[in-house]
Each structure stands twice: as C-alpha cells, then as structure tokens.
VEXMI-538060 format. One line per 8 residues: number of its first residue (from 0); their letters; for each residue x, y, z of C-alpha. Coordinates in steps of 0.25 Angstrom, whole numbers. Layout:
BEGIN
NUM> a> X,Y,Z; ...
This chain:
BEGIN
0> xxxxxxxx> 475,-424,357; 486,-414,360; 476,-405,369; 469,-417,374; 485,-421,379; 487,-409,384; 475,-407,394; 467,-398,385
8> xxxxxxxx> 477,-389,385; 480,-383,370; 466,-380,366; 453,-380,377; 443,-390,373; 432,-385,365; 420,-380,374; 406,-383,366
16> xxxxxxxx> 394,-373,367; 381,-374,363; 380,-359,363; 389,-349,356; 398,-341,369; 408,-330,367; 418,-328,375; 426,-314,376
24> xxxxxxxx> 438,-320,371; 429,-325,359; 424,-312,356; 437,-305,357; 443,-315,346; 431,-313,336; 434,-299,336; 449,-301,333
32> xxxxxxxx> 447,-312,324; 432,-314,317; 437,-321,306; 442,-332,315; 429,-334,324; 419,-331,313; 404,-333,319; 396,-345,313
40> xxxxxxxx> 381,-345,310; 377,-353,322; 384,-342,332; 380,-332,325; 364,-337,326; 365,-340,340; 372,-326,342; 361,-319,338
48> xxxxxxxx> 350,-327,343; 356,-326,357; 359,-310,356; 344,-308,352; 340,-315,365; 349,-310,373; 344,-300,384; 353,-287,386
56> xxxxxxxx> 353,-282,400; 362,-271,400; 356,-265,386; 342,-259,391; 333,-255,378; 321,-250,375; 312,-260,366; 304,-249,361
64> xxxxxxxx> 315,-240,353; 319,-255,349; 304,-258,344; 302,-246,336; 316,-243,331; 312,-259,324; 299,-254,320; 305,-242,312
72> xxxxxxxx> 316,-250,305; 305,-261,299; 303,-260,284; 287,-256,287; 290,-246,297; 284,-234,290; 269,-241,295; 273,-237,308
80> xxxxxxxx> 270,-224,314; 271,-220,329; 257,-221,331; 257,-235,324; 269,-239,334; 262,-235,346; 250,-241,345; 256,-254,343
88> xxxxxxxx> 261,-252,357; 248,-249,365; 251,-259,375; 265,-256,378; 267,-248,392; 276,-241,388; 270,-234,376; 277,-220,378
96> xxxxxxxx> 290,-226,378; 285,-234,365; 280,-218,360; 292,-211,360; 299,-224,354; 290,-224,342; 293,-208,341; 307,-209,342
104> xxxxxxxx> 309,-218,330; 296,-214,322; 307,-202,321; 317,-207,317; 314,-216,308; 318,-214,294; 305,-217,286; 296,-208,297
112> xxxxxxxx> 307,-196,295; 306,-198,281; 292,-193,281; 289,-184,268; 280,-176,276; 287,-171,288; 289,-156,289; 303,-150,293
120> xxxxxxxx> 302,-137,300; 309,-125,291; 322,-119,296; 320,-104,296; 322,-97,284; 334,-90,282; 333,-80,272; 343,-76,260
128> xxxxxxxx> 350,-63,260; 343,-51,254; 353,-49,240; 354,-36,238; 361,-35,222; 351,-39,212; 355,-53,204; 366,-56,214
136> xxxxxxxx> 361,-66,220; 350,-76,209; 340,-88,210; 339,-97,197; 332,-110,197; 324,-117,184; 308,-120,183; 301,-132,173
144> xxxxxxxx> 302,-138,165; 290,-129,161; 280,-130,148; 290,-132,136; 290,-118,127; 292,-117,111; 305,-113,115; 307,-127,123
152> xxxxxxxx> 310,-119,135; 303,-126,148; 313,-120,160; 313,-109,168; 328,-104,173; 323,-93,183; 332,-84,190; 328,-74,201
160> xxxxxxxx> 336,-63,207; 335,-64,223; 338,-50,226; 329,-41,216; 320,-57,213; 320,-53,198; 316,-67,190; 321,-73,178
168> xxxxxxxx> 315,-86,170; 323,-90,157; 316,-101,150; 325,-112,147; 324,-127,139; 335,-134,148; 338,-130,164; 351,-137,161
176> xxxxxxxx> 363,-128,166; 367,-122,152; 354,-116,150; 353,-110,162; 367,-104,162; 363,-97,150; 351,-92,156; 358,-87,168
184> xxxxxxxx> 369,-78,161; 358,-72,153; 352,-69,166; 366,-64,172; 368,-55,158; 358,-46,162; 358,-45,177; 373,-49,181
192> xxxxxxxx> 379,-61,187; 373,-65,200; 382,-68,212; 373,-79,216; 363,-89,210; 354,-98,218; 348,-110,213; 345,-125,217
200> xxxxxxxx> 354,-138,215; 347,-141,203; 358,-149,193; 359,-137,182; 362,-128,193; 373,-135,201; 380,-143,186; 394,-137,183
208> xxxxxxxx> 390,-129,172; 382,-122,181; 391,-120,193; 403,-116,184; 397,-105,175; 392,-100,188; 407,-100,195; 410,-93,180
216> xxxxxxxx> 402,-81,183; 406,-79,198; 392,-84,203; 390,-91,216; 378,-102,215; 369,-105,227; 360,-118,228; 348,-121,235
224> xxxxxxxx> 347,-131,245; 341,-144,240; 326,-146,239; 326,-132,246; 320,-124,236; 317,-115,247; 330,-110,243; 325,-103,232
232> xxxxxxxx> 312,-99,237; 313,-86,230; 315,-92,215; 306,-104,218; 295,-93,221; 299,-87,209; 296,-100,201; 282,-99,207
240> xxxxxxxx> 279,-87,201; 286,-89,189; 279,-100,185; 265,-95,187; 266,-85,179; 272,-94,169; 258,-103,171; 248,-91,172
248> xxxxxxxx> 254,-87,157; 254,-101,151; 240,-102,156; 235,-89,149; 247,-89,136; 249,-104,127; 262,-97,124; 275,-102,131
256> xxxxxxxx> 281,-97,144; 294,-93,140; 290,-83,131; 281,-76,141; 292,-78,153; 297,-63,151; 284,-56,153; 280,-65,165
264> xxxxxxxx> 295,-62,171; 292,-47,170; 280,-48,177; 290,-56,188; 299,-47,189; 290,-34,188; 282,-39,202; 284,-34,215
272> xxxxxxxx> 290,-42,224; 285,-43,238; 299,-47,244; 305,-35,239; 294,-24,236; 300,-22,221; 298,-29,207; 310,-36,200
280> xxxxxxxx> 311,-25,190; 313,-15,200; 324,-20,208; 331,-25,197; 330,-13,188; 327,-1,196; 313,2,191; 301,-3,187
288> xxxxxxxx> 302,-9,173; 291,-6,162; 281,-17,163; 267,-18,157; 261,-8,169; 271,2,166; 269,3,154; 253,5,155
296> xxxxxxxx> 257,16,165; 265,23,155; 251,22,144; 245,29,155; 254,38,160; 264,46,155; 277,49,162; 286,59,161
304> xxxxxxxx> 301,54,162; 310,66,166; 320,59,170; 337,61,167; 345,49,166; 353,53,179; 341,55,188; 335,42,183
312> xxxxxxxx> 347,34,187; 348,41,201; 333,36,203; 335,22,197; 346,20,206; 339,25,217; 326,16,216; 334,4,212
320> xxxxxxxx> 341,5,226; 329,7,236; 322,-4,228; 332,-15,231; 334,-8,246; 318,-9,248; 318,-23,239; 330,-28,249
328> xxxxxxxx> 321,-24,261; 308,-30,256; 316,-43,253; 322,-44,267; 308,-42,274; 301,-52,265; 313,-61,270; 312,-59,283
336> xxxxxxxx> 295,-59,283; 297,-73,276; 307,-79,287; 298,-74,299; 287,-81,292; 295,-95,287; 302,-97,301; 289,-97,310
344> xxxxxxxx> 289,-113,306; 305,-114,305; 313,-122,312; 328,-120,315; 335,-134,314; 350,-136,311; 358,-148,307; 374,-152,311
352> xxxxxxxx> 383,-159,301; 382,-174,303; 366,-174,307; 357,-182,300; 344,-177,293; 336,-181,283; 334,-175,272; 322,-171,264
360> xxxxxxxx> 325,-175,248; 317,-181,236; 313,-196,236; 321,-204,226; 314,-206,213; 303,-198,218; 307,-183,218; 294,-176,221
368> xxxxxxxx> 294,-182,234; 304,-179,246; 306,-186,259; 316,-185,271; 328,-194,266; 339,-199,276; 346,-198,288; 359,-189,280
376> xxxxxxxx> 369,-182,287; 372,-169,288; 386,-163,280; 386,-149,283; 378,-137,286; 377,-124,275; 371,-112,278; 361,-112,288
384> xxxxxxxx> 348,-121,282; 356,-130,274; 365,-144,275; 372,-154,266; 367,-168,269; 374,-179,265; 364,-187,258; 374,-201,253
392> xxxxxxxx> 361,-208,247; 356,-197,239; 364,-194,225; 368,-179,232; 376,-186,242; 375,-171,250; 364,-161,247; 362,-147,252
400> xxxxxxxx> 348,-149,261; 339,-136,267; 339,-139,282; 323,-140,279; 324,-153,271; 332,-158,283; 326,-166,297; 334,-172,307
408> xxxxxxxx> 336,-188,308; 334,-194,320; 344,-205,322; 337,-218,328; 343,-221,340; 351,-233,344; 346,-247,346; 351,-257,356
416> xxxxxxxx> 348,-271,355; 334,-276,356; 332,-285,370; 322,-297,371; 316,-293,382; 317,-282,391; 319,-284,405; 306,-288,417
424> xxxxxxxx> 304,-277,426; 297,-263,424; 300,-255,413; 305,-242,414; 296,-234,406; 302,-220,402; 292,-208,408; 287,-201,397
432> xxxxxxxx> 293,-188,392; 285,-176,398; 285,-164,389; 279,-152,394; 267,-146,389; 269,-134,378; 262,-122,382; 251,-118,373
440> xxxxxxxx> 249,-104,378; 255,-92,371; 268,-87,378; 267,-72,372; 280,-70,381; 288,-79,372; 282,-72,359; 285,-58,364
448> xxxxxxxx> 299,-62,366; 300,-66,350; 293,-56,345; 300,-54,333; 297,-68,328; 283,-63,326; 285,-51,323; 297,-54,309
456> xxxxxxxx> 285,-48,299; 287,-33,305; 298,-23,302; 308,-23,313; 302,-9,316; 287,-15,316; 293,-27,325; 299,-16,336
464> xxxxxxxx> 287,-9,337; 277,-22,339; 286,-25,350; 287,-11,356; 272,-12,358; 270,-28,363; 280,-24,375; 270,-12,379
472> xxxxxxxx> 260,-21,380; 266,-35,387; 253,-36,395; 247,-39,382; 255,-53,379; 256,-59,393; 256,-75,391; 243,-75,400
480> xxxxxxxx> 229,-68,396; 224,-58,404; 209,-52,406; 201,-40,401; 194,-31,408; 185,-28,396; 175,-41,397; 171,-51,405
488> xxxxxxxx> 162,-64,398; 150,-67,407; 142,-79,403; 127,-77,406; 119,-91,407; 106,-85,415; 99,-97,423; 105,-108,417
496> xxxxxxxx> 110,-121,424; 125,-123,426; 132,-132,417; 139,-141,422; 147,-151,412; 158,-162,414; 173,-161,407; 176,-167,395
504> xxxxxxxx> 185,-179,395; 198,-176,388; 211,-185,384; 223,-183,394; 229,-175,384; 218,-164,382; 217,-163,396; 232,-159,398
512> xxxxxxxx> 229,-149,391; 216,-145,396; 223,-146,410; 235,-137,405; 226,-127,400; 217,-126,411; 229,-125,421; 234,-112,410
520> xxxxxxxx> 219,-106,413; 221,-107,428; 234,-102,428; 232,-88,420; 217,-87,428; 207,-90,418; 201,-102,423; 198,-105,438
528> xxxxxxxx> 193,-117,447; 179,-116,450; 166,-121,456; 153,-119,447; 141,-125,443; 145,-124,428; 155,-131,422; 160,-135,406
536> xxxxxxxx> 169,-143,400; 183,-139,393; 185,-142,379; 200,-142,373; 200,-135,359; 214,-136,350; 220,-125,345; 228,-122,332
544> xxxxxxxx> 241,-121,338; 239,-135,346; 235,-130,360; 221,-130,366; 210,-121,369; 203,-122,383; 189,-122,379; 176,-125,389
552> xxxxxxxx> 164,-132,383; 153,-120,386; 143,-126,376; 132,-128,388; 136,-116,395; 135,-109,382; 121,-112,380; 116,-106,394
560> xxxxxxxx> 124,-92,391; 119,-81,386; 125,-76,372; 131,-64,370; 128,-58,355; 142,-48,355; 146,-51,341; 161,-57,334
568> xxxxxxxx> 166,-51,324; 168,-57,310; 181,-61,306; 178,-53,292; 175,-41,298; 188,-40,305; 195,-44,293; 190,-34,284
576> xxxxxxxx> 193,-23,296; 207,-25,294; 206,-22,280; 220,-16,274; 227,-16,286; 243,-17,284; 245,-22,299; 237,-31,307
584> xxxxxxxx> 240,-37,321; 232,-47,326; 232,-49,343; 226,-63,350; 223,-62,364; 228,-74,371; 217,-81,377; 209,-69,375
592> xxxxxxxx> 194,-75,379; 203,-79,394; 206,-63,393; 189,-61,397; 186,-64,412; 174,-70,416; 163,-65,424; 160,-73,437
600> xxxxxxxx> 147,-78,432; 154,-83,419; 166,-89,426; 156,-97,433; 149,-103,420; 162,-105,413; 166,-115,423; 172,-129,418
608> xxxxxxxx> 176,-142,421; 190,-151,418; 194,-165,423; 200,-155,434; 191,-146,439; 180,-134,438; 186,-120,433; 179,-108,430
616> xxxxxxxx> 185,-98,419; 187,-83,423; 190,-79,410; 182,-81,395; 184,-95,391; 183,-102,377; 169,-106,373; 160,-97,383
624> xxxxxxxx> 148,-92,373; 151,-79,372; 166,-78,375; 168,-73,361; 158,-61,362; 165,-58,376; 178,-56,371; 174,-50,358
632> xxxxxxxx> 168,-40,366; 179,-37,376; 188,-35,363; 179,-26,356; 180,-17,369; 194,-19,369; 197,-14,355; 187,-3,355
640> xxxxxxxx> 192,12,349; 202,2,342; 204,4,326; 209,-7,319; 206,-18,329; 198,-30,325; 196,-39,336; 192,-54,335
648> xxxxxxxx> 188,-63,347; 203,-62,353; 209,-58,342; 212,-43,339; 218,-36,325; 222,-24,323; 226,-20,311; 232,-5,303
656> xxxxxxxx> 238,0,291; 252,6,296; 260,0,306; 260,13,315; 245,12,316; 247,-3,317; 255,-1,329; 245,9,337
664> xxxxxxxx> 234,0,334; 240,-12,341; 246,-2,354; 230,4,355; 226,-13,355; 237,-16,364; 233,-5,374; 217,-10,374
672> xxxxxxx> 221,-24,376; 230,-20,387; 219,-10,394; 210,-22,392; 216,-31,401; 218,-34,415; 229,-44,418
C-alpha cells in the first residue's frame, strides 16, 4: 500500500514474462552473487533448448570437422575407417572437404593411433664407444627359468665382457639379488672389478641390496632403456648362442646342463669373433689356450720349446698388444659397417620437454602384447635417443622410454559450437590442395653429391679412390641417357600390312602418368610426333620402387617381325663366372634399351597411339621382339677384350680378387662405355 501511495515509486512494479530475458545488470549480479539468483529447473530447460536453436552469425563453422570429430568420440567408433566415412557421404558436393576431414581425425583419434601394428621409423644408430681395457666395462643379464637340474639349478647369471666379449654363465636356483651378488664377486676375484656394469631395469638389479654393494666396491651401474632390449644387443645375441648350444647338448646328452656348461663356455670363448678377428682366449690371455685341436696337434707333431723366460715375456707382451690394437680396429669397422647398414630406414626425430607422445608399453593383464598407450607428456630429454615420460596412470609414474617406442600425438583441434543450419547462398568450397608430382627418374646428380652414404662399407682409402675415378668419368652418370654408336635395332616385317590399333582406355590417374612420362621421352629425345601407317597401344607396367614403366603393346607387330636367334645368357652362367672373387661391382645402365637408336625403317614400325597423339620412337623401346638380342649384342661388342666382365641385358658386373686389380677392371669398363657413346 505504501508504493501504491507513493506513485510506484519504492519498488517498480513487477513486469511478467512468458520467456526467460537477461539483462546486463542481471548478469553482472549472477556473477557477484550466485547463491543469491540461483537458476531454477524451468530457466535452465528453456536456456538450453533456446541456445540449441539459436543461429550464430558471427561464429562461421565447418559441419564437417564437427560431424567426424562426433563420429570418433562415439562408443562404436572403432567400426569406422576412412574409407567407411567417405562412402557414406557419396552424395555430398563437397566430398574433398569431407576427405581431408575424415583424414585429419582418423589421425588423431586415440583408438586408430593405438594401433598394435603401426611401424615407427628407427632413429639412427648411435654406436657405444670401443673400450679399450678388458673387464672395464661388463654386460650381466639372467636366462630361464631353464629345465630344473639335480642340483635345483634352472637360471643362467650371464656376464659378458664388451671390450675383449669374453662370456660367462653361472647356473643359479634364485635370480634374487643375493644369489647373483655372490656370483659377481666370484667373477670380479678372478678378473678385477669393473668400472661399469650394464644391465636392464629388472627388480633384482635395481633393489637396494644391489645398488649399495655396487657403491661399496666403487662400481658405477648403467641400465637400459625400458622394453629397449636393443640396449643390450651384444648380450642378448649372446643368449642366442648360448642357449642353443645348451639345446643341441640336451638333445644328444640325458644329463643336466649345468654340468656340461664349462666345456660348451670353452667352446664360446675359443671361437673367433668376426667383430674383432680374435677368440675370447686370446684377447684375454695373450695366446691361444690348449683346447682339444691343440692337443691333437701336439700327438702329431712335436715341438721344440727353446724358449727363456725373458724372451717369452717380451713376445707375450708384444702379441697381447697388436691383438687388442687390431681387435679395437675390427670392432670399430663392424660398428661402423652395421650403422651404414641400420640407418638406410632410420629416421632422425626429436622430442622437446612438454610434448605429448604415446608410448609403446605392455597391455594390462596381458603382457605378451604391447600397444601405443597415452597421450603422456614429455619430462626431460637424456642422452641423444632417450626421454623420461611421465606416465601418472601407470604404477612407474615416470619411465625411461627409447625414442623408438615413442610417436607424436596429435592434438585434436578445437570445436566451436555446432550451428542448425548454416546459411543460404553458395558455399565456399576450399580448392583442393595441389601437390606436385615426385619425380621418378634417377637424379645421379644428387647421389654423386652423397657418395659417402653409399660408399660406408669401403676403407676410407677404397672410398677416395671410387671417387677419384667416378669424377674422370662424369659423362658416364648424366641424369639423361645418351646413344651408342655400337648398334642400331631394325625391325624387318617383309610384305606385311600395317597395323594400325586404337589406344587403350585408362583411368585419369594412369593417364597422368602416361602423360608425364611421355612429356619425359620427348624432352630427352627418344620419342617423336609422327605420321605412319602403324600404330600400337601403350601399356603402363608398375615397377618395384612404385613408378611405371612405359611399355607399348607390339604383340601384332611382333608376329609380322622377323626373329633374330642372337642368344641371352643364363643367369647361372654368369654366376658361376664370378666364382671366388673378393670384389664385385655391379653397373645399370639407365634406361639402357633408349641408349640404342632406331633405324628409319624401325622408327617407322614402332609407331604408337595415346589419347594425344601419334609418336614414333627413335630409340629401342620396351616390348619390340628382339630388343633384348639388340642390346645383348651391342654389349657383347662393347665389353670385348675385357676379363672379368659379365654382362646381362643392361646390367654389367665386373668382378676381381684384389682391390688394385678391382680398380683397373672398372677404369678399362668405364673407358669402353665412354668410347661407346655419343651424347
């Protein structure tokens, strides 16, 4: 009654809405004070069935990352493929904006990444340093459990010495850490205490026990990356070996293993290496130790030992030293041999602290199987292959992971809010994405520039002469083929009718290629417009390495031409000429059958029809009857007066027992292929 008196005036007189309004004084209160304007049910409803309908117009988005990004989140979205996604969207016009969609979160997703079957590319190898002092540096690791012996024993501790690969395998009933720090100081009684001793992250190597005996006796301890056991290639390999001679005696012998394990470690250690030249015994003790071949040399010859004690030592110390020199040198070439040979597939990738990855690790309850597991987050970066992830779910809430069991993550990229409708007019359709066509055609400029890559299996003297002699001879490996002035092909086809044949239809993928292939053969010369009765199809044959070879269908022209009976020879043949040799090079002519002009008369026959036009070929063509005879025979006259050349079609080996002869083979080869051609 007071308001009413007063004209309204102490409090406004309530206004009654059918629809929920806000006004910015509203707003600004509710965020001052929520528990005093808490929403009721009813507001809340209609809030939310009036933001779904409601049409933003400064907010464009694109329906499709929208649709897919949905799609990927369902429960049953591992049904989906990309080629599932894109068929169910035939009638859309804009297809290749739905294509990359479905490509960009087929990526992402976190089930498709998880993928037990995806192959990371290797980083390069990095190999370990050459030790030089024997049983400094040593690998330990355990095998079984094994058949249980009399003695109870079923475990292997093996210990392998990485600078002189001496083995060791004591058989032991418990792998706990006791047992195998007992076995270790037996082992460092007779040889001394190591600086260093690699081993994995298993839990009776990392205990306390472990780790404090070790600090004890001033030895530093080293352990692999995680499900890396690259890590410890050298000991693993060792396992292998070791445990089939273990099985080829159990399989011959009923006894127990351990009680034969010293005589088959002898026979270990009394092998030659190949990564160092020398056995175990030799680089360890300085001579050859008296092993059952000995022995029946002495039964059949007797020596005659004049030697003092003074002279003995003198020798002994001199044959210890060059062995592990030469043993060093060996060791380092098989390294770098096996690092030129690893990274041909590697991959060099990096990570930064603070990028996610996902990590490959066992599956839970199933440890036998592995699978990418994540997003985790990089900590820290140590050494050059290895990072600590942070891995909160697992129960190692950080773990040491090789850079090979790691991928990138990629992050899905931020959703705005889902329109009704979008609005009338003509959609902007992004153009497509044009990606320039790889060339398929050997650049020898590019290799000749990086010839050490391929060439990290010579000395670096070997390597300076192969070089030496490719740059005398740079006509040799130009980028484009040149022509002999050895051969020409003719095709004789007597009184026979000219063939003429229609193109074969291709798919507009094919014919890119044809196209792009063609337009290579006109610009290095080797096919030409023409006009003649005779034409025949072109035929696109894949290649290994993914391109195509230009290939015309002559079938009807092969059956007018004459033959001509100059014979191949047989792979076997050539083989067996090689024989013994130490050194073999092998030579390919590129696009050696275009390397053989044509006669006019031929040029004529070989004519053929594309979509485009009518060409003629001035040079031997693939699938001409008698192009192989052709050509073996202009490489027969070619290599005349050469020893230890075998020649195949277009390929050439020469092959010899030194490299110095090795080297004057392939000058004399080089010099007749050079005289041979006319560019």
């Amino acid at each position: 009654m007071g308001n009413d008196l007063a004209g309204s005036q102490v409090c406004l007189t309530p206004v009654v809405s059918l629809v929920p309004c806000e006004s910015p004084e509203t707003l600004a209160l509710e965020k001052e004070c929520p528990e005093a304007f808490p929403a009721c049910v009813v507001t809340r409803s209609q809030s939310r069935q009036e933001a779904s309908s409601q049409i933003s117009a400064d907010q464009p988005v694109e329906l499709a990352d929208t649709f897919f990004a949905s799609l990927a989140g369902l429960p049953d979205a591992q049904q989906y493929s990309r080629e599932a996604l894109i068929a169910e969207q035939k009638e859309d016009p804009d297809l290749s904006v739905i294509r990359n969609s479905a490509a960009s979160f087929e990526e992402s997703r976190e089930m498709a990444v998880g993928k037990p079957n995806q192959v990371i590319p290797p980083a390069p190898l990095c190999p370990l340093p050459v030790v030089e002092e024997p049983f400094s540096r040593v690998m330990i690791d355990c095998v079984g459990p094994l058949p249980k012996t009399k003695k109870g024993n079923e475990y292997l501790l093996t210990i392998y010495d990485v600078a002189t690969q001496f083995p060791e395998a004591v058989p032991l009933r418990s792998i706990k850490a006791k047992p195998i720090l007992h076995a270790l100081i037996c082992f460092f009684s007779r040889f001394g205490l190591p600086k260093q001793i690699q081993s994995d992250r298993g839990s009776n190597f990392v205990s306390g026990v472990f780790q404090d005996v070790l600090c004890e006796l001033g030895i530093e301890q080293v352990t692999s990356s995680a499900y890396h056991p690259q890590s410890q290639g050298a000991i693993e390999r060792y396992h292998q070996t070791l445990k089939t001679v273990i099985k080829a005696y159990a399989v011959q012998h009923s006894g127990d293993w351990d009680v034969a394990l010293p005589l088959l470690l002898f026979a270990l250690r009394d092998s030659v290496s190949e990564a160092t030249g020398f056995t175990p015994f030799e680089l360890v003790f300085g001579h050859e130790v008296r092993g059952p071949l000995r022995m029946v040399k002495e039964r059949l010859v007797q020596e005659a030992c004049e030697e003092n004690v003074l002279q003995y030592v003198a020798t002994f110390r001199d044959r210890l030293a060059a062995a592990c020199q030469v043993a060093q040198a060996n060791l380092k070439g098989a390294q770098d041999h096996m690092k030129i040979q690893f990274d041909k597939k590697a991959v060099e990738r990096a990570f930064r602290p603070g990028d996610r990855v996902l990590v490959l690790l066992p599956m839970r309850g199933n440890g036998l199987s592995t699978r990418f597991c994540g997003p985790y987050n990089i900590e820290k970066r140590v050494g050059d292959r290895n990072y600590v992830v942070s891995t909160p779910d697992r129960r190692a809430r950080s773990r040491l992971c090789h850079i090979n069991l790691l991928k990138p993550y990629v992050d899905r990229a931020e959703q705005a809010a889902t329109v009704a409708c979008v609005s009338s007019g003509e959609p902007e359709v992004p153009e497509t994405v044009s990606v320039e066509p790889v060339s398929v055609h050997l650049n020898n400029f590019e290799v000749l520039n990086n010839l050490s890559k391929f060439l990290g299996h010579l000395t670096l003297h070997q390597q300076t002469e192969v070089v030496a002699l490719i740059k005398e001879f740079p006509l040799l490996f130009r980028d484009a083929p040149g022509r002999t002035n050895i051969a020409v092909h003719d095709v004789e086809t007597g009184d026979a009718v000219p063939i003429k044949q229609h193109p074969y239809r291709l798919p507009p993928a094919k014919l890119r290629m044809m196209q792009e292939e063609l337009d290579y053969m006109l610009h290095i010369g080797v096919v030409e417009p023409c006009q003649s009765g005779w034409s025949s199809p072109v035929v696109l044959v894949p290649k290994s390495d993914g391109s195509v070879r230009f290939c015309i269908d002559y079938r009807q022209v092969n059956k007018v031409t004459k033959t001509d009976a100059f014979p191949i020879p047989r792979l076997e043949d050539c083989i067996d000429r090689i024989g013994q040799a130490q050194f073999v090079t092998k030579l390919d002519l590129l696009k050696g059958y275009w390397q053989v002009p044509h006669t006019p008369r031929a040029q004529e026959v070989s004519a053929f029809v594309t979509p485009t036009g009518l060409y003629k070929c001035t040079a031997l063509p693939f699938g001409m009857k008698n192009a192989p005879a052709t050509f073996q025979r202009a490489m027969n006259q070619i290599t005349a007066g050469l020893c230890n050349v075998v020649t195949y079609i277009d390929d050439l080996v020469t092959y010899s027992t030194t490299w110095h002869d090795h080297i004057q083979h392939v000058r004399a080869l080089f010099e007749k292929l050079q005289q041979a051609t006319w560019w």
